[in-house]
PyMOL Python script that loads the backbone (N, CA, C, O; Angstrom):
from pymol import cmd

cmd.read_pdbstr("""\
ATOM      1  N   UNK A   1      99.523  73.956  87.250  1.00  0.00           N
ATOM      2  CA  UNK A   1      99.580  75.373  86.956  1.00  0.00           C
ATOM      3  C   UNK A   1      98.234  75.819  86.396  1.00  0.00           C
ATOM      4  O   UNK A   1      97.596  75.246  85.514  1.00  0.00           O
ATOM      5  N   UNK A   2      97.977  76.691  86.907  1.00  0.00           N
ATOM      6  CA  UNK A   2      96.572  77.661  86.378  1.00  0.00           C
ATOM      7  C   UNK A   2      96.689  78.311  84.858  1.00  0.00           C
ATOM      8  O   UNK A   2      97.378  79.298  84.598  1.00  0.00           O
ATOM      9  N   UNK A   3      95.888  77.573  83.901  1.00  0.00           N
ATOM     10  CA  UNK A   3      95.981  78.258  82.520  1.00  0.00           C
ATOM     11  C   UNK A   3      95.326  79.523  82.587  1.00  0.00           C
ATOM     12  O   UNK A   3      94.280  79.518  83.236  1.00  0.00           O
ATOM     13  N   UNK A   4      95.674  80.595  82.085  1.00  0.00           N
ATOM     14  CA  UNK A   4      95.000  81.883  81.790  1.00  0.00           C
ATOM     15  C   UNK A   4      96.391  82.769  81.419  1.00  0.00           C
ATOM     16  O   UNK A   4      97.494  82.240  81.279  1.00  0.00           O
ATOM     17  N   UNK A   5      96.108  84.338  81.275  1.00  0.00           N
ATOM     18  CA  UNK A   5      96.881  85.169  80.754  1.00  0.00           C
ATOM     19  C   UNK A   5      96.977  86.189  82.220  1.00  0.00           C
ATOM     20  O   UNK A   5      95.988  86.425  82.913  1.00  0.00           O
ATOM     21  N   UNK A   6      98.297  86.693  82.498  1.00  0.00           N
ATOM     22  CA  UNK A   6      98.083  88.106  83.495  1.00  0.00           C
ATOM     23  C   UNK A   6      98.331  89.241  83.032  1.00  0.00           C
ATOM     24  O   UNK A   6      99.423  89.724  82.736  1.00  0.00           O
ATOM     25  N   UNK A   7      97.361  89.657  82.970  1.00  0.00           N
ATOM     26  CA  UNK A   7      97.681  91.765  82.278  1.00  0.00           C
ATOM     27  C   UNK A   7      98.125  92.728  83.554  1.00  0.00           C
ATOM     28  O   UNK A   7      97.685  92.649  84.701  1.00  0.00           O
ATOM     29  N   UNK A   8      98.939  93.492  83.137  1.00  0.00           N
ATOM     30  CA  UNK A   8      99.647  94.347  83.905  1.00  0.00           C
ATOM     31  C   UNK A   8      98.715  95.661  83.301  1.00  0.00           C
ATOM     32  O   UNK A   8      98.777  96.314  82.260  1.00  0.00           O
ATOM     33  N   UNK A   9      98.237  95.682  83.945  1.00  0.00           N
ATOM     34  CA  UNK A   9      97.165  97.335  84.363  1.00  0.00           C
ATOM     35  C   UNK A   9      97.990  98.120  84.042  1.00  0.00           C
ATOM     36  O   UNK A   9      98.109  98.410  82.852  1.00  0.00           O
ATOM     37  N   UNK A  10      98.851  98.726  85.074  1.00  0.00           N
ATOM     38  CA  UNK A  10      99.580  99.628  85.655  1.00  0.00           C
ATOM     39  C   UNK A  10     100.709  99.791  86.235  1.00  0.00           C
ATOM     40  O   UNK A  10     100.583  99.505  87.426  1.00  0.00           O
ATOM     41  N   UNK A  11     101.641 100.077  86.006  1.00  0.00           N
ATOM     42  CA  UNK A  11     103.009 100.110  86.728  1.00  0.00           C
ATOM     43  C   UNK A  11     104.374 100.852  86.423  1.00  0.00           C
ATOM     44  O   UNK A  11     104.791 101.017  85.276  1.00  0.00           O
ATOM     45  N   UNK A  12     105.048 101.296  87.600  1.00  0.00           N
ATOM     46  CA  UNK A  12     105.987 102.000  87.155  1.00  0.00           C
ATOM     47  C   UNK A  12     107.303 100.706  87.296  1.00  0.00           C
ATOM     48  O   UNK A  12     108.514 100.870  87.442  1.00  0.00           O
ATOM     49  N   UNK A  13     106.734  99.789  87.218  1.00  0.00           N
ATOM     50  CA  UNK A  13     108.416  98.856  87.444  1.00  0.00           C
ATOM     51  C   UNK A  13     108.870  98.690  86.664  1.00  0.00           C
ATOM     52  O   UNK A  13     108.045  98.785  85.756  1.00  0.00           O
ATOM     53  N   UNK A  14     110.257  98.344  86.104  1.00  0.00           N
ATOM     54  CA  UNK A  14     110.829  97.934  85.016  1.00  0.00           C
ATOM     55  C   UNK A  14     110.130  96.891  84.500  1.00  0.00           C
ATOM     56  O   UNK A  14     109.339  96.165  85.102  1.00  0.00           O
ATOM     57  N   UNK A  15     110.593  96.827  82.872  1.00  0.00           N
ATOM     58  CA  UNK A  15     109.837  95.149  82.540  1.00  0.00           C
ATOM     59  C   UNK A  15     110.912  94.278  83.282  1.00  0.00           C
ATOM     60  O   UNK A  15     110.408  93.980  84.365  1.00  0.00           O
ATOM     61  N   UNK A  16     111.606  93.980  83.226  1.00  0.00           N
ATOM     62  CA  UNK A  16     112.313  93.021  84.287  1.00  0.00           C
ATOM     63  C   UNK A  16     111.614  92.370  85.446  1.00  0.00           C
ATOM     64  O   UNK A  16     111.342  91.187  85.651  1.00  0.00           O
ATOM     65  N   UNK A  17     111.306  93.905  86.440  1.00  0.00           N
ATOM     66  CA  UNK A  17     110.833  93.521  87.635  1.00  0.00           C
ATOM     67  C   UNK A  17     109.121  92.809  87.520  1.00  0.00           C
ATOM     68  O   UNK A  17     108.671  91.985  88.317  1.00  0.00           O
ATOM     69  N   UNK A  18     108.480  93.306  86.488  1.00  0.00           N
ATOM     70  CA  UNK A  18     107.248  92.819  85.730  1.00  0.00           C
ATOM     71  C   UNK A  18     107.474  91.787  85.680  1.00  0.00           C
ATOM     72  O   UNK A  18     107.085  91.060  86.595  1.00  0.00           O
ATOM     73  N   UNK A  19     108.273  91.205  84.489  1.00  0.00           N
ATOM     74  CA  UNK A  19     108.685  89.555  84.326  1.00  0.00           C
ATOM     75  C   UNK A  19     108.890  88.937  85.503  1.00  0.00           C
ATOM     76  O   UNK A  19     108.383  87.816  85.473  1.00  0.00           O
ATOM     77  N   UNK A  20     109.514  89.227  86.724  1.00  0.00           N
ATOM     78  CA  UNK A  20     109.578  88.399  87.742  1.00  0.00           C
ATOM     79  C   UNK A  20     108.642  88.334  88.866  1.00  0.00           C
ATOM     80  O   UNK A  20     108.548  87.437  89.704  1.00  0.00           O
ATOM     81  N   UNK A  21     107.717  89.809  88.727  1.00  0.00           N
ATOM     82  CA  UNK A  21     106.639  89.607  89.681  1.00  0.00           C
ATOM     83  C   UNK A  21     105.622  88.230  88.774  1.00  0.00           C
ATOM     84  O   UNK A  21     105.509  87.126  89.306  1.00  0.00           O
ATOM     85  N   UNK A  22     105.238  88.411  87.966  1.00  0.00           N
ATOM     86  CA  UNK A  22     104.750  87.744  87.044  1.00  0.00           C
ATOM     87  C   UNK A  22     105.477  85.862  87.627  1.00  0.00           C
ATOM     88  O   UNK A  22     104.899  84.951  88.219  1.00  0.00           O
ATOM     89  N   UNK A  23     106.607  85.947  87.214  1.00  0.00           N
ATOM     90  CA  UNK A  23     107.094  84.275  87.422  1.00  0.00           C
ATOM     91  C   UNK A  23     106.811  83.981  88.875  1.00  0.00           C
ATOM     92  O   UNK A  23     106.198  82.954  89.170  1.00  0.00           O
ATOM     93  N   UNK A  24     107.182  84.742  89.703  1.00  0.00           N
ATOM     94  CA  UNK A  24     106.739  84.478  91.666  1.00  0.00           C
ATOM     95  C   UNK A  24     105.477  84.335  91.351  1.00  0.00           C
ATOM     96  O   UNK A  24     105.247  83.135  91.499  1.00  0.00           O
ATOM     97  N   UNK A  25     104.431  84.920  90.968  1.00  0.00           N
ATOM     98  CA  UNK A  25     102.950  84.947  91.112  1.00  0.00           C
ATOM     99  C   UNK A  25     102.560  83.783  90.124  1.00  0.00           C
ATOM    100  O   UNK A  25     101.373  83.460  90.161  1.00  0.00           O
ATOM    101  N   UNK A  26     103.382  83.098  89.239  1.00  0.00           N
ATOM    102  CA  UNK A  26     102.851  81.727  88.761  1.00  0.00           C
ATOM    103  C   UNK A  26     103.282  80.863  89.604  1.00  0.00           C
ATOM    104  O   UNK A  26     102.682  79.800  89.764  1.00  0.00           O
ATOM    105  N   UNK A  27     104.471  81.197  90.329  1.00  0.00           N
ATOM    106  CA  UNK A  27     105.068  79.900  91.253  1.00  0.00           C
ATOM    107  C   UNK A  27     104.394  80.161  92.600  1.00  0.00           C
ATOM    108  O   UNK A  27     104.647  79.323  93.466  1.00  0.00           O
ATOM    109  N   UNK A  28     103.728  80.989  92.878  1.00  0.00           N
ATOM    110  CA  UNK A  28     102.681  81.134  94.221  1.00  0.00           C
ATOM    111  C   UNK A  28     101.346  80.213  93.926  1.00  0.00           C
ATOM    112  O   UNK A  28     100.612  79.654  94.740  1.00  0.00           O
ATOM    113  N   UNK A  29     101.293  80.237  92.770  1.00  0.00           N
ATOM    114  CA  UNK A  29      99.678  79.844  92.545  1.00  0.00           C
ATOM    115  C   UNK A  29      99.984  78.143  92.004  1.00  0.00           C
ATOM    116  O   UNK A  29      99.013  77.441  91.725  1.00  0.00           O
ATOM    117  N   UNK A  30     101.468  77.564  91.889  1.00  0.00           N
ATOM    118  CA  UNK A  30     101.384  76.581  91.600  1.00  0.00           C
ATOM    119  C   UNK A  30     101.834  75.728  93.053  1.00  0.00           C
ATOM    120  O   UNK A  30     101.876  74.498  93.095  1.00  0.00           O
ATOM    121  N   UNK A  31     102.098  76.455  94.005  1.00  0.00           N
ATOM    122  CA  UNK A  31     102.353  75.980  95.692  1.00  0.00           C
ATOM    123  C   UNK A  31     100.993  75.979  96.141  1.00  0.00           C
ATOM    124  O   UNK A  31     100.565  74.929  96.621  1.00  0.00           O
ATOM    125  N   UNK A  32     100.182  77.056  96.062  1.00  0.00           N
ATOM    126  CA  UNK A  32      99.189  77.265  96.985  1.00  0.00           C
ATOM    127  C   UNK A  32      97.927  77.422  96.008  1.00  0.00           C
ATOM    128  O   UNK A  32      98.008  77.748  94.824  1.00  0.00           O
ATOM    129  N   UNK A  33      96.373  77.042  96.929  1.00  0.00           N
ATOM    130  CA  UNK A  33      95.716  77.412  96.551  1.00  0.00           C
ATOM    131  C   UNK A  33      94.777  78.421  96.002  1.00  0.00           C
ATOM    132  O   UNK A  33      94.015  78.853  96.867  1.00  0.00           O
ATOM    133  N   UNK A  34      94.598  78.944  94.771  1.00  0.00           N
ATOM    134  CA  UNK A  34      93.951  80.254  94.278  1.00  0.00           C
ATOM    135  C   UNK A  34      93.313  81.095  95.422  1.00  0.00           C
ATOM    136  O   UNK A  34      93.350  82.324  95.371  1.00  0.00           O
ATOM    137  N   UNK A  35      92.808  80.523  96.308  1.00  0.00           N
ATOM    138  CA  UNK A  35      91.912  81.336  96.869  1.00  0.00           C
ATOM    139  C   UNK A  35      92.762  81.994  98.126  1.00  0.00           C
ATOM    140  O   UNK A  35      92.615  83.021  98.789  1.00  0.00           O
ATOM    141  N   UNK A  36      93.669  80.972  98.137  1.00  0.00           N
ATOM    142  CA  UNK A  36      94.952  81.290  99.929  1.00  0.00           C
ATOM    143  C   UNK A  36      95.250  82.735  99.331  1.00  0.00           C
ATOM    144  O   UNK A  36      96.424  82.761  98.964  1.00  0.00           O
ATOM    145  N   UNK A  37      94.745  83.686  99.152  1.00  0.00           N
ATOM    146  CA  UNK A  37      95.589  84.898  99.007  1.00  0.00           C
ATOM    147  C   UNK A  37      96.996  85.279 100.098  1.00  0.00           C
ATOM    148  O   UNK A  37      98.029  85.885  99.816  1.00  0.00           O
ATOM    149  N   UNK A  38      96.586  84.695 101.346  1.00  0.00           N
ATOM    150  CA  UNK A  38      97.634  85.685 102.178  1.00  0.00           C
ATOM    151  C   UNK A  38      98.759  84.736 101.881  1.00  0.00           C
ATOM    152  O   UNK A  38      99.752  85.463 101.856  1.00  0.00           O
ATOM    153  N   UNK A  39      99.103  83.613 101.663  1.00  0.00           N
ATOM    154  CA  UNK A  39     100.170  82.706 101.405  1.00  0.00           C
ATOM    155  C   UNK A  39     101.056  82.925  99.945  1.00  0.00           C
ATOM    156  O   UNK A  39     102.265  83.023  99.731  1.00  0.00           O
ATOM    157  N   UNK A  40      99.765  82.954  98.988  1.00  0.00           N
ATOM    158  CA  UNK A  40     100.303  83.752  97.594  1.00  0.00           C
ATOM    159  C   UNK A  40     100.956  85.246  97.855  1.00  0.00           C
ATOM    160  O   UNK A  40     101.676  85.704  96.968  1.00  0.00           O
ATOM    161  N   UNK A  41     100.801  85.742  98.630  1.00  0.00           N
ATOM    162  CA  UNK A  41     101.503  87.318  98.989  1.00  0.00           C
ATOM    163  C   UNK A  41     102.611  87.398  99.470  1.00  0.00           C
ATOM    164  O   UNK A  41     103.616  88.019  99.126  1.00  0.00           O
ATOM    165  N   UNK A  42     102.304  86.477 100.612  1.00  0.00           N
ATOM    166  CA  UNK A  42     103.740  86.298 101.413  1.00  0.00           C
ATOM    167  C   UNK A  42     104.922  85.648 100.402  1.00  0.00           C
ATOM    168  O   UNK A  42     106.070  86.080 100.298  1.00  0.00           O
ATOM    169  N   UNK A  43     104.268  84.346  99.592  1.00  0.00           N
ATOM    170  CA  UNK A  43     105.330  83.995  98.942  1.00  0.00           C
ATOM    171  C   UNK A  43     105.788  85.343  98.350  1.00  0.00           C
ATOM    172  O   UNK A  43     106.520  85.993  99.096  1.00  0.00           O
ATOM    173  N   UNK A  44     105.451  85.970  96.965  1.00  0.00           N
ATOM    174  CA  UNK A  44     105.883  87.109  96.359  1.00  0.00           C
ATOM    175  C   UNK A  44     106.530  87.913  97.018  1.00  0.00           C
ATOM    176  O   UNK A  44     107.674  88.047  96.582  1.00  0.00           O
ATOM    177  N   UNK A  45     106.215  88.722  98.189  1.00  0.00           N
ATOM    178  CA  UNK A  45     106.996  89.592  99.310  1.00  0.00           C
ATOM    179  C   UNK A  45     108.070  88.699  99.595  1.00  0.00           C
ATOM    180  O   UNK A  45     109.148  89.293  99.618  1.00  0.00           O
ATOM    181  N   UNK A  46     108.150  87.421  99.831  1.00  0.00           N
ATOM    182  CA  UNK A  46     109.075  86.719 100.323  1.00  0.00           C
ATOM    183  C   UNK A  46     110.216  86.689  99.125  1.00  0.00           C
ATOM    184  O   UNK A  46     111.315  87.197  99.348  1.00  0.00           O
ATOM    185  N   UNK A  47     109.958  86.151  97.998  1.00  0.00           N
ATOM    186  CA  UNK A  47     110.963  86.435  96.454  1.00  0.00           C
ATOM    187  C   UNK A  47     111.172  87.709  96.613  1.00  0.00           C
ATOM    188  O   UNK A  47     112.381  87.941  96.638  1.00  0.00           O
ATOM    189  N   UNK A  48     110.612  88.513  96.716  1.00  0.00           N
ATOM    190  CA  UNK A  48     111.255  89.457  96.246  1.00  0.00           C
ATOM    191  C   UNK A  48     112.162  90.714  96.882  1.00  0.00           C
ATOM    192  O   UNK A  48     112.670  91.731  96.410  1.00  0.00           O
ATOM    193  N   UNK A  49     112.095  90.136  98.124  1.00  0.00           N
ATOM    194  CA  UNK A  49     112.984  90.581  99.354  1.00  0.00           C
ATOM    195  C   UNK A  49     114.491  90.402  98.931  1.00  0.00           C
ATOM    196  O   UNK A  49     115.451  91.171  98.871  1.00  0.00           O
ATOM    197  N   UNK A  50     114.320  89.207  98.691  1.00  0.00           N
ATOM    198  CA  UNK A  50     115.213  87.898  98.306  1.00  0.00           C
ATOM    199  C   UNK A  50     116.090  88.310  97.343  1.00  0.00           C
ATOM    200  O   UNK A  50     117.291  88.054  97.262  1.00  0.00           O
ATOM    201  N   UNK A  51     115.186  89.176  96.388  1.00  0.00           N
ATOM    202  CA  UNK A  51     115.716  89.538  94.833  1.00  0.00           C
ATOM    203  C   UNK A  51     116.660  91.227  95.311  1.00  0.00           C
ATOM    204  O   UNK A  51     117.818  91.583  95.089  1.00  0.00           O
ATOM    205  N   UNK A  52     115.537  91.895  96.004  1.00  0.00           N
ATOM    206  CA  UNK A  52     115.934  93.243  95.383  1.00  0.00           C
ATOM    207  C   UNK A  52     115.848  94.029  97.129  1.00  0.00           C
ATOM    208  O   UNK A  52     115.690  95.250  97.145  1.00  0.00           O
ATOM    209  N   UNK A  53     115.966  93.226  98.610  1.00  0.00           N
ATOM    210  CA  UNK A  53     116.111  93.836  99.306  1.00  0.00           C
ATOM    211  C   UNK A  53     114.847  94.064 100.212  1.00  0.00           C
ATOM    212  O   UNK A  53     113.842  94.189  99.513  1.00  0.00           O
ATOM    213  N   UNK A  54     114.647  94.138 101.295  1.00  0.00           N
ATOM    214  CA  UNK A  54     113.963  94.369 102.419  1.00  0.00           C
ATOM    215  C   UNK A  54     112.732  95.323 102.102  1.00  0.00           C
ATOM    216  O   UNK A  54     112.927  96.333 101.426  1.00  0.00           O
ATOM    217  N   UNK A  55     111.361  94.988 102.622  1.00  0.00           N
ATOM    218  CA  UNK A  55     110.122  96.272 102.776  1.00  0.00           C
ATOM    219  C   UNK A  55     109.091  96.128 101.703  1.00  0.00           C
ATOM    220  O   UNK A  55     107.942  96.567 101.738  1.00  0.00           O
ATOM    221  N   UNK A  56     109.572  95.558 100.899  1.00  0.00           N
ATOM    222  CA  UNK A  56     108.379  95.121  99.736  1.00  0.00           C
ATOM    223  C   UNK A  56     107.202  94.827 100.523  1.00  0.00           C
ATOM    224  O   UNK A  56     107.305  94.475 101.698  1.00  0.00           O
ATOM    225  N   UNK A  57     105.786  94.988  99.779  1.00  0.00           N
ATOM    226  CA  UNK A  57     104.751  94.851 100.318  1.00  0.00           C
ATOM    227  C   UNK A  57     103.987  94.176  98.807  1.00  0.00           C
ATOM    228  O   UNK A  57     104.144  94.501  97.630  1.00  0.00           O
ATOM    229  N   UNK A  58     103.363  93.412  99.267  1.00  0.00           N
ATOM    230  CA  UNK A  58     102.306  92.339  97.996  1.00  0.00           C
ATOM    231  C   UNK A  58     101.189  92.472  98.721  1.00  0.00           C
ATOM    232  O   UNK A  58     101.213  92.203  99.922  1.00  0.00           O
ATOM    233  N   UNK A  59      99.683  93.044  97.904  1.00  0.00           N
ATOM    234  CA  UNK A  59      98.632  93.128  98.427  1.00  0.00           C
ATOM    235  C   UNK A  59      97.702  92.184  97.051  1.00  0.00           C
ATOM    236  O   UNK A  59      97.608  92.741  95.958  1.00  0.00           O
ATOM    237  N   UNK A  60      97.134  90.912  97.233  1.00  0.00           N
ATOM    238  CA  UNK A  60      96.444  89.983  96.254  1.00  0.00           C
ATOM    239  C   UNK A  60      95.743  89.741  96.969  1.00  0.00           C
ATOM    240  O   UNK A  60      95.805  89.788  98.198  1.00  0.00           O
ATOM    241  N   UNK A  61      94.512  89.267  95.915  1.00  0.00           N
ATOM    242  CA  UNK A  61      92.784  89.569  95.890  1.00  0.00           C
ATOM    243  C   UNK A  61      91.834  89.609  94.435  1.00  0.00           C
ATOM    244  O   UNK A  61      92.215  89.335  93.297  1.00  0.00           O
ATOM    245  N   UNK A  62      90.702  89.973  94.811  1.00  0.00           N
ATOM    246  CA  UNK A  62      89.760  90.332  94.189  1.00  0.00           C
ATOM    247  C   UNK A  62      89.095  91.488  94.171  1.00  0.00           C
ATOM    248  O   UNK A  62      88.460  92.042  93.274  1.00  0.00           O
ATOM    249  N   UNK A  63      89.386  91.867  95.597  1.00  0.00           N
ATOM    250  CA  UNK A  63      88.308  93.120  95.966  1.00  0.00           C
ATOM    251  C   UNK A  63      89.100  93.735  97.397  1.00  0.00           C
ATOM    252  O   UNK A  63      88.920  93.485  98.589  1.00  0.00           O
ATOM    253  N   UNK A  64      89.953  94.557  96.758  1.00  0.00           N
ATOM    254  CA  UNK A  64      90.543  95.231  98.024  1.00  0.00           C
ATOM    255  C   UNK A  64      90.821  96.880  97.542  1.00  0.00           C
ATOM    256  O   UNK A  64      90.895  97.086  96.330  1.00  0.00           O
ATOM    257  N   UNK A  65      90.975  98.044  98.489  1.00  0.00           N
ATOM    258  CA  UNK A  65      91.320  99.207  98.228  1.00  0.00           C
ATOM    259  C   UNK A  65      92.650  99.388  99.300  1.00  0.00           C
ATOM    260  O   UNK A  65      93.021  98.580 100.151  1.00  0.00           O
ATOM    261  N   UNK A  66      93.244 100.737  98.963  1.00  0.00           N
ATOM    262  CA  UNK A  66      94.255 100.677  99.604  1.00  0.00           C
ATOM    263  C   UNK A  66      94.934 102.187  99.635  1.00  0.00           C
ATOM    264  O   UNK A  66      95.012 102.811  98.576  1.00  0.00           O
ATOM    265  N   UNK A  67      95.355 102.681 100.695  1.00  0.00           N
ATOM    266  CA  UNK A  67      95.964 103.857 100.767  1.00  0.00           C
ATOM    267  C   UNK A  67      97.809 104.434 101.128  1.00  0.00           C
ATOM    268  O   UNK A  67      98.206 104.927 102.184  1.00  0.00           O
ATOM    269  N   UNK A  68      98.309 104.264 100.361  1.00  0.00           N
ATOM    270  CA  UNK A  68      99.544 103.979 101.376  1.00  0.00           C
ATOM    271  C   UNK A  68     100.388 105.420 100.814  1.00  0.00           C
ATOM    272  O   UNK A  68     100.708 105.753  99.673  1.00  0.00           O
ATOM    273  N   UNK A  69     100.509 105.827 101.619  1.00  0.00           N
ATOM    274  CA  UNK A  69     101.333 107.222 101.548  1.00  0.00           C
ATOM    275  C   UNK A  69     102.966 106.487 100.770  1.00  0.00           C
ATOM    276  O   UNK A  69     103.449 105.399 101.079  1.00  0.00           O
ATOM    277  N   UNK A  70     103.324 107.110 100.113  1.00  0.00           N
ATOM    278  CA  UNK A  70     104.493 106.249  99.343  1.00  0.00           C
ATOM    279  C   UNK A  70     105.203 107.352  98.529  1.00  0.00           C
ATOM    280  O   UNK A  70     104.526 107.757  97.584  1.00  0.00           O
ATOM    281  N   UNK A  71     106.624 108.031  98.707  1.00  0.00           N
ATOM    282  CA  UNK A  71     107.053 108.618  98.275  1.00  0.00           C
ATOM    283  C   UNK A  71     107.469 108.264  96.282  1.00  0.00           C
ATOM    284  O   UNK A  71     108.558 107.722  96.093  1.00  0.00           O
ATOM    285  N   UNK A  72     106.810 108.509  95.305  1.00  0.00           N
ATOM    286  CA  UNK A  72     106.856 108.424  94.138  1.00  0.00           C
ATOM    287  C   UNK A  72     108.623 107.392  93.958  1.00  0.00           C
ATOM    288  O   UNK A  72     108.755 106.278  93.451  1.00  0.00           O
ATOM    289  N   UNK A  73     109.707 108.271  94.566  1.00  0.00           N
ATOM    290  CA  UNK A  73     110.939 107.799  94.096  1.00  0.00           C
ATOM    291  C   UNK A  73     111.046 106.335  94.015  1.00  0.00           C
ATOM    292  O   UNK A  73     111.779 105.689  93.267  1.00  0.00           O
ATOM    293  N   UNK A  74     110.083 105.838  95.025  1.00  0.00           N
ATOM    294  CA  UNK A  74     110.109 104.353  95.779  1.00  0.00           C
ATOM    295  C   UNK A  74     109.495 103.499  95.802  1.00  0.00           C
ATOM    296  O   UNK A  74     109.685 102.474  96.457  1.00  0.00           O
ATOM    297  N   UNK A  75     108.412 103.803  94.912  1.00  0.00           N
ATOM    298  CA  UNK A  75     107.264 103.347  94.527  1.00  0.00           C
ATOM    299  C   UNK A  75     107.115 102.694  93.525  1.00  0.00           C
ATOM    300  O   UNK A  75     107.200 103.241  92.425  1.00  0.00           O
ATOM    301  N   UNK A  76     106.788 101.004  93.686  1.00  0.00           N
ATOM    302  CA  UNK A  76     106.495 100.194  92.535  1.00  0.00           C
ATOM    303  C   UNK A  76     105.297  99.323  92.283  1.00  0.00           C
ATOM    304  O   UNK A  76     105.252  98.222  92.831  1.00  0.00           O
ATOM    305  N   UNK A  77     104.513  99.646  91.650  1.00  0.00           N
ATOM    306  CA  UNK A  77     103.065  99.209  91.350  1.00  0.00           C
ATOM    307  C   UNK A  77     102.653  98.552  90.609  1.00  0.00           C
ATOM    308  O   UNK A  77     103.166  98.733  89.505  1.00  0.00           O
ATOM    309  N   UNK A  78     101.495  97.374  90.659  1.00  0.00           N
ATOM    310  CA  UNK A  78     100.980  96.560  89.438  1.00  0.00           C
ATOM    311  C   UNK A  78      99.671  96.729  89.880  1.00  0.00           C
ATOM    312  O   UNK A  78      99.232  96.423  90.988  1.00  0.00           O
ATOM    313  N   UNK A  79      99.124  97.192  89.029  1.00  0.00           N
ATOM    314  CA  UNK A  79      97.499  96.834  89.319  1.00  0.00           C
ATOM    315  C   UNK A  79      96.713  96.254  88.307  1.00  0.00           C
ATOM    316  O   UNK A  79      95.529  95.993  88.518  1.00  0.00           O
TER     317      UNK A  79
END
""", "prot")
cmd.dss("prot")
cmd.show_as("cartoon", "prot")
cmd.util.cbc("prot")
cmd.orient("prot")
């Protein structure tokens, strides 16, 4: 497992859903390698389908932007 801390920027998710993006994204990074981003994503999208239902989208990185038209009601964010 990768020692360090993860700060939550930004988000409208419950702490719940926080706490568990958080536990998928330690158990992504303890399957795969730091740098595999698209495998670390898929896992997370993959949990959390799992958890709370179909369409989730996980975008991980270092250096990415992003535009996604997203109706507020439906919308759950970590940055």
């Amino acid at each position: 497992m990768l020692e360090g801390k993860a700060v939550v920027i930004d988000t409208d998710m419950s702490l719940e859903m926080q706490a568990q993006a958080m536990a998928f994204a330690s158990q992504a990074l303890d399957l795969y390698e730091v740098f595999d981003c698209k495998s670390i994503a898929a896992y997370i999208k993959k949990e959390f389908d799992k958890m709370y239902g179909p369409g989730w989208q996980c975008v991980v990185g270092t250096s990415f932007r992003c535009f996604l038209p997203i109706s507020k009601e439906l919308s759950y964010i970590i940055h």
